[in-house]
N, C-alpha and C positions, 0 to 999 in steps of 0.2 A: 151553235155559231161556227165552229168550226178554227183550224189554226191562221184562215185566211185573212181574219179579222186581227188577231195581233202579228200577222206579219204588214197587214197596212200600216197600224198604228208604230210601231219600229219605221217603217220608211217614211208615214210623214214625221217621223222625230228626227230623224237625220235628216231631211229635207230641208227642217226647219232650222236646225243648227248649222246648218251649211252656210243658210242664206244668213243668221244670226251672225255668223263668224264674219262672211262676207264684209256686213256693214260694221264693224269692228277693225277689221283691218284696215279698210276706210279711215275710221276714228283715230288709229294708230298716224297714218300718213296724214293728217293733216297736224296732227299734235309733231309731226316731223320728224318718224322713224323712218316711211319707208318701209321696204321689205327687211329691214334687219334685223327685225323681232321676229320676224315670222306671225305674224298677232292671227293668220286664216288657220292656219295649223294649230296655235296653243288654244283657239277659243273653238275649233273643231272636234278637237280630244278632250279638252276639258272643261268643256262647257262654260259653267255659269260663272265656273274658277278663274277661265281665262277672259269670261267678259271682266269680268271684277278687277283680273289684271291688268289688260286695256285702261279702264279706267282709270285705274289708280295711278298711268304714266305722268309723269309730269311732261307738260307741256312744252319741248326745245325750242318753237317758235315764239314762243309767247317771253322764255325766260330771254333770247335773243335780241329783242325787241325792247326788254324792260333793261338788259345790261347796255344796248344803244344809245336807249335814254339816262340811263344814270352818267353811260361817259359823256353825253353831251353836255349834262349838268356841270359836269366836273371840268368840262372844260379839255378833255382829254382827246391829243388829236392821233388816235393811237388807230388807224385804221390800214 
């Protein structure tokens, strides 16, 4: 088979993690980091680590949204 066949298999792996990382960084900006994480870079190098750590961000929009609502609750006009 020859060394031609694992130097494909190596570039569709980084291919694939590139465009993986991609849509991760995505995931990052919508949860409302933005590029401040860098999330293309740590899920680029570290793979499946840095999907997992994507993951595992909490949510800034979502907790933003829920402390809006509890100060509305409360009645607080602290804006």
């Amino acid at each position: 088979m020859g060394t031609w066949w694992i130097i494909l298999v190596v570039v569709v792996a980084i291919c694939v993690n590139a465009v993986g990382a991609f849509f991760m960084r995505n995931a990052a900006i919508e949860k409302g980091y933005g590029d401040d994480i860098h999330a293309w870079a740590i899920c680029f190098w570290l793979s499946i680590f840095g999907y997992l750590y994507v993951i595992a961000l909490p949510d800034k929009i979502l907790q933003s949204q829920n402390q809006q609502i509890i100060d509305l609750m409360r009645g607080d006009k602290n804006e």
